[in-house]
N, CA, C and O atoms as a GROMACS GRO file, in nm:
protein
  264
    1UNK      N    1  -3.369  -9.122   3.872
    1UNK     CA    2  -3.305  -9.250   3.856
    1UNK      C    3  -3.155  -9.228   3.846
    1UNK      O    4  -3.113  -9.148   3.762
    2UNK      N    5  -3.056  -9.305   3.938
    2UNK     CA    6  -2.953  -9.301   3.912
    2UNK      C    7  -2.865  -9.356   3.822
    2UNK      O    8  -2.872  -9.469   3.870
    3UNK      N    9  -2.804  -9.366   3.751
    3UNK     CA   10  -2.736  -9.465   3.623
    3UNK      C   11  -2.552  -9.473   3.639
    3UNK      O   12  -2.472  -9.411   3.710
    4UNK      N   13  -2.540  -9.559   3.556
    4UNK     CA   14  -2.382  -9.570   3.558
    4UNK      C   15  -2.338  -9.636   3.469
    4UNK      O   16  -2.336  -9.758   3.483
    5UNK      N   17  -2.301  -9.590   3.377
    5UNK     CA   18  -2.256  -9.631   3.213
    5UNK      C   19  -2.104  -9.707   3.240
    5UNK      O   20  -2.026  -9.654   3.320
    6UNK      N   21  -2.074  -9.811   3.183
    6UNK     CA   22  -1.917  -9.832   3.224
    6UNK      C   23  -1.865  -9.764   3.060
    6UNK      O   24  -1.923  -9.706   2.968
    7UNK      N   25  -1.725  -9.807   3.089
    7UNK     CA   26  -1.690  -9.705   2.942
    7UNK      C   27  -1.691  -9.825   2.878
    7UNK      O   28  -1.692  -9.946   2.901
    8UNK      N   29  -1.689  -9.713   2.747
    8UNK     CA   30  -1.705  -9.791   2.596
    8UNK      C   31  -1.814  -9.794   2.550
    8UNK      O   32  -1.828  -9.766   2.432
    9UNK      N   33  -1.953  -9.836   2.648
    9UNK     CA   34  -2.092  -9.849   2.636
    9UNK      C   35  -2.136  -9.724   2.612
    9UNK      O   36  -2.084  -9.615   2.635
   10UNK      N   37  -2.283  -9.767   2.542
   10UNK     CA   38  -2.368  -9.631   2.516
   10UNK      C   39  -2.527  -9.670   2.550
   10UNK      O   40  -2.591  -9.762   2.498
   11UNK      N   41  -2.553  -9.617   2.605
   11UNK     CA   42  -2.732  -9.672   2.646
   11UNK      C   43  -2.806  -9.599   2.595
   11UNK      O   44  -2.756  -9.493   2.555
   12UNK      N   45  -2.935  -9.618   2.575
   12UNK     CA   46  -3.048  -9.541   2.528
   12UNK      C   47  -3.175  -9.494   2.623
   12UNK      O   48  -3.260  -9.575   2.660
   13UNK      N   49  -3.178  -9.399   2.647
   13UNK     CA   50  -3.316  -9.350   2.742
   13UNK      C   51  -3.427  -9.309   2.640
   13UNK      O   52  -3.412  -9.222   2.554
   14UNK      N   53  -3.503  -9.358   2.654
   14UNK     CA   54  -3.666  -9.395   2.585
   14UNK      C   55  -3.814  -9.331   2.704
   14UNK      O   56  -3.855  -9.419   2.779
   15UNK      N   57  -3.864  -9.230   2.713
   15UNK     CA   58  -3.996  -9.200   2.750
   15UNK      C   59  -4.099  -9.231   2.637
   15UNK      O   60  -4.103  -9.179   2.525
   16UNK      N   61  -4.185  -9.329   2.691
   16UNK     CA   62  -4.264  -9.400   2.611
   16UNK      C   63  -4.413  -9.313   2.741
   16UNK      O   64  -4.414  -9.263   2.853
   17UNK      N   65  -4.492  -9.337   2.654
   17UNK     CA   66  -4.645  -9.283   2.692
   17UNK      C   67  -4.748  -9.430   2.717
   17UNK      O   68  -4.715  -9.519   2.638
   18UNK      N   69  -4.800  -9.448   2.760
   18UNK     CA   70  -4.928  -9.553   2.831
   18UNK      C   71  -4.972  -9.642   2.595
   18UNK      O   72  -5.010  -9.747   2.544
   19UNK      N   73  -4.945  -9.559   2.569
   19UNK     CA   74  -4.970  -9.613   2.401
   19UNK      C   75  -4.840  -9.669   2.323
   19UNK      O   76  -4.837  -9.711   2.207
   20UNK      N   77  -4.742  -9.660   2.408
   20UNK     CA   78  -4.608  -9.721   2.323
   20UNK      C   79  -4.588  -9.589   2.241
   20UNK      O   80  -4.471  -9.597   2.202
   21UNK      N   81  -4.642  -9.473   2.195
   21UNK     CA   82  -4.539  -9.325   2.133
   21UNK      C   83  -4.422  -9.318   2.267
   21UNK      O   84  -4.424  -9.336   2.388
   22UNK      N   85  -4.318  -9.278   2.154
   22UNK     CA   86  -4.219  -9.243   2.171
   22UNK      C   87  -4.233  -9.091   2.196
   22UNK      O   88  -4.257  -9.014   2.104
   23UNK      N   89  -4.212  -9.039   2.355
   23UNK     CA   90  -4.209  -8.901   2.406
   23UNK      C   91  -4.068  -8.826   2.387
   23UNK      O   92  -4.058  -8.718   2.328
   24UNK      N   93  -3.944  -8.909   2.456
   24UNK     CA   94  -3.845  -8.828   2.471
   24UNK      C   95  -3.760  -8.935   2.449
   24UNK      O   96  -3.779  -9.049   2.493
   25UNK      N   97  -3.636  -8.890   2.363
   25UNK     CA   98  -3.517  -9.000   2.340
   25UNK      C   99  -3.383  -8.927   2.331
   25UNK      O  100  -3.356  -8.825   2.268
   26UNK      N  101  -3.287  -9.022   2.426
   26UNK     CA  102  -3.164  -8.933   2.421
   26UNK      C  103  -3.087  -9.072   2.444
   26UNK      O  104  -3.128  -9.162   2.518
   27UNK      N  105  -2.922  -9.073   2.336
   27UNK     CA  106  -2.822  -9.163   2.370
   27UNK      C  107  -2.726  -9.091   2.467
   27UNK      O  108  -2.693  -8.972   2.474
   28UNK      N  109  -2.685  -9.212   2.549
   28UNK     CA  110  -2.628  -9.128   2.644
   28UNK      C  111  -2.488  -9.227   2.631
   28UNK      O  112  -2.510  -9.344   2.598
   29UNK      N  113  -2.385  -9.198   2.648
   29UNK     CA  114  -2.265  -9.276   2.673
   29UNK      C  115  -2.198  -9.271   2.814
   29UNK      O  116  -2.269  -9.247   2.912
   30UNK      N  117  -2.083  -9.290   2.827
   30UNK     CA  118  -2.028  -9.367   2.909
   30UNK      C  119  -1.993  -9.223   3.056
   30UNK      O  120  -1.901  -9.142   3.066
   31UNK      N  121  -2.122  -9.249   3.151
   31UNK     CA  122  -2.112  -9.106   3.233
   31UNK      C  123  -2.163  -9.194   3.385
   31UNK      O  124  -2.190  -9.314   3.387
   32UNK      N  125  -2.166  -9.136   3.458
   32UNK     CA  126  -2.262  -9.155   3.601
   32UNK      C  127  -2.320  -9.066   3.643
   32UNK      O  128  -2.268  -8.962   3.604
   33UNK      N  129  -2.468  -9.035   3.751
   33UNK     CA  130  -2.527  -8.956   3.797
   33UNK      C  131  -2.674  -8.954   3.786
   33UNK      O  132  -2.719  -9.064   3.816
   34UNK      N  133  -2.717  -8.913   3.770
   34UNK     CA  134  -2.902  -8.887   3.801
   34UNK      C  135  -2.909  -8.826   3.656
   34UNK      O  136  -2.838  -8.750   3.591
   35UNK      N  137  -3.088  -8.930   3.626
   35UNK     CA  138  -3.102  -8.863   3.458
   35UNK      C  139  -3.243  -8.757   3.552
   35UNK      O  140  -3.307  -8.768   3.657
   36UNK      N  141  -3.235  -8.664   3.441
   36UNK     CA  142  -3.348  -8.565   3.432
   36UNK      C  143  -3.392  -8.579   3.318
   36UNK      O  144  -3.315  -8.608   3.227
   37UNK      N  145  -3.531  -8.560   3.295
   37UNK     CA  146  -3.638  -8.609   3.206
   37UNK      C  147  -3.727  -8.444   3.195
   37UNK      O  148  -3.760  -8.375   3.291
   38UNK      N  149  -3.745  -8.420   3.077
   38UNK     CA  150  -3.762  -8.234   3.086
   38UNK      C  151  -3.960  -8.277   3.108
   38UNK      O  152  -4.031  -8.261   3.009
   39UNK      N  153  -3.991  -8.303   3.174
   39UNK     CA  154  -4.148  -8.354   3.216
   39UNK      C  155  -4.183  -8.174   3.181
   39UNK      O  156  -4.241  -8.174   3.073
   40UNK      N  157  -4.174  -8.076   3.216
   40UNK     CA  158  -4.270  -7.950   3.165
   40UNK      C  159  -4.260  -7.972   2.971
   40UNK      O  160  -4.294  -7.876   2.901
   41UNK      N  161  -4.233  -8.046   2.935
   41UNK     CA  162  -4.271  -8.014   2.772
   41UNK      C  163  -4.397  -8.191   2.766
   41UNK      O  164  -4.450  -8.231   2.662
   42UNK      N  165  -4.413  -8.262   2.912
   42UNK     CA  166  -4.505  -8.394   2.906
   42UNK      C  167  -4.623  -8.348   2.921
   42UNK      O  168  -4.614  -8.228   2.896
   43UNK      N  169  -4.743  -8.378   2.952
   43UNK     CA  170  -4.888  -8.375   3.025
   43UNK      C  171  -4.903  -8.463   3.142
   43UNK      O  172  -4.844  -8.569   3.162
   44UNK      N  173  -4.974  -8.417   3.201
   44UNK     CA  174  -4.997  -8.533   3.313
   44UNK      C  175  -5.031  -8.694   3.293
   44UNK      O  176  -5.118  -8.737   3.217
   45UNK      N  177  -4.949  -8.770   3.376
   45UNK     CA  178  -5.025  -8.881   3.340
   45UNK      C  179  -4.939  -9.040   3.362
   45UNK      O  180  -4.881  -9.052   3.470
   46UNK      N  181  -4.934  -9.117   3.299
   46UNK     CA  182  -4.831  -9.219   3.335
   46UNK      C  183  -4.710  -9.237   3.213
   46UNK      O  184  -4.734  -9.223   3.093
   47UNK      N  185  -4.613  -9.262   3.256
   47UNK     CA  186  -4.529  -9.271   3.104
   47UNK      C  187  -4.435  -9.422   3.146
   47UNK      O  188  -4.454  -9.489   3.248
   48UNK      N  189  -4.356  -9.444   3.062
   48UNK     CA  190  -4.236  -9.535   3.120
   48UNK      C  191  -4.087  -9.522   3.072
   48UNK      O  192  -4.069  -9.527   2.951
   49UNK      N  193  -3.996  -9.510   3.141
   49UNK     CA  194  -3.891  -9.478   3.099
   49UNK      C  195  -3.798  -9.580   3.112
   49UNK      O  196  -3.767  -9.615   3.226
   50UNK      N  197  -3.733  -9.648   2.990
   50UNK     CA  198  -3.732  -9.714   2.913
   50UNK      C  199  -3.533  -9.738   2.900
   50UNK      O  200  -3.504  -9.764   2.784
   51UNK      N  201  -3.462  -9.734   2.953
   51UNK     CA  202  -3.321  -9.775   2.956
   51UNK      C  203  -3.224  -9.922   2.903
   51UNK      O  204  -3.180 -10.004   2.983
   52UNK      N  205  -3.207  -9.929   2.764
   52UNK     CA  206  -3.131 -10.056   2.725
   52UNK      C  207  -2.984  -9.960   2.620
   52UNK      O  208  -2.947  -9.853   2.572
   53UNK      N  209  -2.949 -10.111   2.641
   53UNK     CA  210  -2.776 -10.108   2.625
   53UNK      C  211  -2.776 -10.214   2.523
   53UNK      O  212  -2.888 -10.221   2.472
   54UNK      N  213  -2.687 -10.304   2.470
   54UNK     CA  214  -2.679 -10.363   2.392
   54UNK      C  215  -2.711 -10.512   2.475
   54UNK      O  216  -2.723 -10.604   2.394
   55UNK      N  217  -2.723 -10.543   2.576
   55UNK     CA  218  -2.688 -10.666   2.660
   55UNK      C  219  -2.817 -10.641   2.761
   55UNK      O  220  -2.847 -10.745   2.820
   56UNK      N  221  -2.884 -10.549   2.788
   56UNK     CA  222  -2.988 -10.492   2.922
   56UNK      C  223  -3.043 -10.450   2.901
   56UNK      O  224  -3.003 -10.378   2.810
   57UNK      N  225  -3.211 -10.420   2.938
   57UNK     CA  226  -3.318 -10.319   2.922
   57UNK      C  227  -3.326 -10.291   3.088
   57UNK      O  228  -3.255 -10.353   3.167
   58UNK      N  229  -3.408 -10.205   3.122
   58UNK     CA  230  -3.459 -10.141   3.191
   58UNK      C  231  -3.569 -10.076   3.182
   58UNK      O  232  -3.565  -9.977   3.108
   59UNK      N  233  -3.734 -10.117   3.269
   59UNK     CA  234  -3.806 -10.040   3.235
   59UNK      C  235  -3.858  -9.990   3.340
   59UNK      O  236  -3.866 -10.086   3.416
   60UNK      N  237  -3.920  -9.855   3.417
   60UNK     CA  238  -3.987  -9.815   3.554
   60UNK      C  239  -4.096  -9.724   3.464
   60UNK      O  240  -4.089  -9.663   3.357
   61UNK      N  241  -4.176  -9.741   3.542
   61UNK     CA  242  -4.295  -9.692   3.570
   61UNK      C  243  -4.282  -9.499   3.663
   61UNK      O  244  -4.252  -9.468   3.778
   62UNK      N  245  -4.315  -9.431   3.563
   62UNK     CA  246  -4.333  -9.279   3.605
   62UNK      C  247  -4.451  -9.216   3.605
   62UNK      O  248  -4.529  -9.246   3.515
   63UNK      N  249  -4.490  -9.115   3.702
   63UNK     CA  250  -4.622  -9.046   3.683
   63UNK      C  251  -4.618  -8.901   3.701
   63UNK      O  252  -4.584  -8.838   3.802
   64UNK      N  253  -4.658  -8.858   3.587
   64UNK     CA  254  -4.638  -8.695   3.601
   64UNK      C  255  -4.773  -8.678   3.626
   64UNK      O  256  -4.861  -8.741   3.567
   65UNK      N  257  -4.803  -8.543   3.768
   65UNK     CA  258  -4.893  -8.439   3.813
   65UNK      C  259  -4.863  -8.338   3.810
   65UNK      O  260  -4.768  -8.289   3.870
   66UNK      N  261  -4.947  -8.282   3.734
   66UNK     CA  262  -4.917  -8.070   3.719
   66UNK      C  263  -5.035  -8.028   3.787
   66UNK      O  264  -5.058  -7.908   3.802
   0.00000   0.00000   0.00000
């Protein structure tokens, strides 16, 4: 996924699991580029990754196969 923070802002990336647990969480501030998600510490399966700001959410649908 590509992203683009404007400055000042700080967003939150959220990997949530098919049960609503919280997998992986990182604040990210004011950057651009492609997020990586460390999936070898996940299991296979469906997750959702989860992107809000103070004003926006964002949610997509991911599927890890090992």
């Amino acid at each position: 996924m590509k992203y683009v923070i404007p400055a000042g802002n700080e967003m939150e990336l959220t990997v949530v699991d098919i049960f609503g647990r919280t997998m992986y969480r990182q604040l990210m501030t004011e950057a651009q580029g492609n997020l990586y998600i460390p999936a070898a510490k996940l299991r296979s399966g469906m997750y959702f990754v989860v992107v809000r700001s103070d004003k926006h959410k964002q949610m997509r649908p991911v599927i890890i196969a090992k």
